[in-house]
N, C-alpha and C positions, 0 to 999 in steps of 0.2 A: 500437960497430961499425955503419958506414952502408954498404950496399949500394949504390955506384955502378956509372956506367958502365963500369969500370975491376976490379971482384970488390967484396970487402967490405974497407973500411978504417978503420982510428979516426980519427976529427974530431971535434974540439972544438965546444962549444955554435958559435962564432962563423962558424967553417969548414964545418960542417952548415950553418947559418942561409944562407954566401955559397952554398954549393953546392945548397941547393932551391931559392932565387930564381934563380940559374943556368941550372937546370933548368928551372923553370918560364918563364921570358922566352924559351928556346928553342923554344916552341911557337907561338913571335909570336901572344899573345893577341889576340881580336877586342874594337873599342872598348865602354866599357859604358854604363850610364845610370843606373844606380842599385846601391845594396847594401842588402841585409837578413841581420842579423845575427838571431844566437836569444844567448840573455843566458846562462843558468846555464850555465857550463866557456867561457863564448866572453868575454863581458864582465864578469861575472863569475867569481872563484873560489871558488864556492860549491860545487859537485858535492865537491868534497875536505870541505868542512865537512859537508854534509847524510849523504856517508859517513860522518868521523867520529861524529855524532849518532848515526845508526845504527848505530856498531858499539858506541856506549856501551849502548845498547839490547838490543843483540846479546849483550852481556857481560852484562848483569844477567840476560836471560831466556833465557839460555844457543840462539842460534839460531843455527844450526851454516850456515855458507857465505855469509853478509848480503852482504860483497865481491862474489860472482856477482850476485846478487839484484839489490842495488840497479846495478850497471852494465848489468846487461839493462835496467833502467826508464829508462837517461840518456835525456831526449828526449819522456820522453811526459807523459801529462796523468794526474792524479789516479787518473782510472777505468782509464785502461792499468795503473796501477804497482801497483793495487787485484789486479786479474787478474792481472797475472805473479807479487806474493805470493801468491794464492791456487792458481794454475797448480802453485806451486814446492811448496810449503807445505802445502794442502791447503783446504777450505774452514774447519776450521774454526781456521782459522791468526786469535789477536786480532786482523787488521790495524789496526782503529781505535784500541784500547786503546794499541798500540807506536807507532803512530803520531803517534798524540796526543804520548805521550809522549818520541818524536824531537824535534816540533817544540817543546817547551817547550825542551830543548835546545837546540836550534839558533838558537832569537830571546833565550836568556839572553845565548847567548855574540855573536848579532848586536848586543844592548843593550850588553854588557859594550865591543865592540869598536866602538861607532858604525859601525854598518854592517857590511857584505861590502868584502872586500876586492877590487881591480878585476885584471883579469890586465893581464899584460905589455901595453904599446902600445896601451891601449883609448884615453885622451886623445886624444893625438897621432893617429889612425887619426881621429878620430870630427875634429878640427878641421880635418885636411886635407880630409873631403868635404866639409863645410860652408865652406869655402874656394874649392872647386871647385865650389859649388853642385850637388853629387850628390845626390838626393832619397836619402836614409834612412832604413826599416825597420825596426823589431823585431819579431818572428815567433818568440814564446815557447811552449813547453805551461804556462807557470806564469799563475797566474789575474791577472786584471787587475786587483782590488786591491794586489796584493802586487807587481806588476809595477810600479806607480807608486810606489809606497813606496820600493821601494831605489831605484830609479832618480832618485828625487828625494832620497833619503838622499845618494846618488854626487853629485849635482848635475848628472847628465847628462842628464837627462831632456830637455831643451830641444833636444839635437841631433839625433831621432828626429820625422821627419815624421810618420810613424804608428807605433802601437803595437797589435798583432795580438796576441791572448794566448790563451792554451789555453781559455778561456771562453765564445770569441767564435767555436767551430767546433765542432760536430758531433765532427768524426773526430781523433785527434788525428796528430803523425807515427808510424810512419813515411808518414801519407795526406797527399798532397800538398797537403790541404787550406789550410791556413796559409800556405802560403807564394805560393798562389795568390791569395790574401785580400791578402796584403800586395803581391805585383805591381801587384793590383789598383788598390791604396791610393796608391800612390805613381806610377803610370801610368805603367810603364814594360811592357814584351814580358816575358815569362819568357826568353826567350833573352838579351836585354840588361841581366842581372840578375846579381848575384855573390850568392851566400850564404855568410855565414859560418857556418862548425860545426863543433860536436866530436864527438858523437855519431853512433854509425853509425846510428840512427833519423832523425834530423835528415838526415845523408847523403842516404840514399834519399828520404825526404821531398822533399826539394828535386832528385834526381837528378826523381824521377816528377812534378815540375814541370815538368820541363826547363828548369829555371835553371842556371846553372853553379857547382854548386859547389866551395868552398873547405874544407876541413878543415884544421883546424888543434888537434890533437890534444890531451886532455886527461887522463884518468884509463884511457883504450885505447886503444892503437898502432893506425894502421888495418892492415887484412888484405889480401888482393886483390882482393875485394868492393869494400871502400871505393878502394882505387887505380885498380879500371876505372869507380866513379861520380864520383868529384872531376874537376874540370878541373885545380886541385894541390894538393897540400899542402904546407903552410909552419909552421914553428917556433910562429911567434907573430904579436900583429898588428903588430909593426914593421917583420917583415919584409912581411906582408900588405899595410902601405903602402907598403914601396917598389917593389913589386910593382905595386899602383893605377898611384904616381907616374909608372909606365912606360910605361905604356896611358891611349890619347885616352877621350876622357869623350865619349860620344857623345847630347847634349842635343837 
């Protein structure tokens, strides 16, 4: 059931998909200059694995509600997701010990499967701005080792002019920090900027940049929070390119 202009009606993956690019090209977007993307639920689909991990975690050391837990942490960096466990949990919550023992999880079954797997339209999204010579962004909270690793596991790593990681700021989202950083990087305005994200931390983040954000939903629906900070929201990135392919590049 999609709430349109119309009340609420059932639509198909395909019929959703034509009717929020619809939607969104009805606001006759202004031209852009660049995009920066944030990776985990946007380029990757990992946020679904790093849940899985931790509800394996969850189930052996019996931690009642991990599902809330980890989707309050979508978006931030180490030291954020540190404090919203201990926020939830209490201080003397293991973090480290479970943790530790998520991530052995989580890089068995990355080894097992050669990598993360990539979401819908990452390719095709990432060859069309490098076609259109768009300067491109990445703007992670996940540390810069490991940000180079899969992204050269994917083989994608070459279509990101810069690469901005949760290591390389102070604050992490929801502070506009990062995303400001990667403006920076690739020299374009925060206004002539698209962000991609899934995250309502990432959201704000880049809303309190004043870049224009894109949300394109992954492990939670946005709310009306997230609908008055997006410029839109779109299914996935293939619709997100035909979207681009719509609007002048403004170099």
């Amino acid at each position: 059931m999609v709430q349109t202009d119309i009340g609420p009606v059932c639509l198909s993956d395909a019929e959703f998909a034509e009717y929020a690019l619809k939607s969104a090209l009805s606001k006759t977007p202004a031209p852009f200059s660049g995009v920066i993307f944030d990776m985990d639920g946007v380029i990757f689909d990992s946020e679904r694995e790093v849940l899985s991990a931790w509800q394996a975690v969850a189930a052996k050391h019996q931690i009642p509600n991990i599902e809330e837990v980890i989707v309050a942490c979508l978006g931030t960096n180490f030291q954020a997701t540190r404090k919203t466990f201990d926020d939830y949990y209490g201080a003397d919550f293991p973090f480290d010990q479970y943790e530790d023992e998520m991530r052995e999880i989580f890089y068995r079954r990355y080894d097992e499967n050669h990598g993360l797997p990539l979401k819908k339209g990452v390719k095709g999204l990432l060859l069309d701005l490098k076609s259109r010579d768009v300067p491109v962004a990445l703007a992670t909270s996940t540390r810069e080792e490991v940000v180079r690793r899969e992204l050269k596991d994917a083989d994608i790593i070459d279509y990101f002019d810069a690469l901005i990681c949760g290591d390389m700021v102070k604050r992490s989202k929801p502070a506009p920090d990062i995303f400001l950083k990667a403006a920076e990087a690739i020299s374009i305005a925060p206004t002539d900027g698209f962000v991609i994200e899934d995250s309502y931390n990432g959201i704000r983040a880049a809303h309190a940049a004043a870049l224009r954000p894109i949300m394109v939903p992954d492990l939670k629906a946005p709310d009306e929070e997230m609908k008055a900070k997006t410029e839109v929201i779109l299914p996935d990135l293939d619709v997100v390119r035909t979207y681009f392919d719509a609007i002048d590049v403004k170099l």
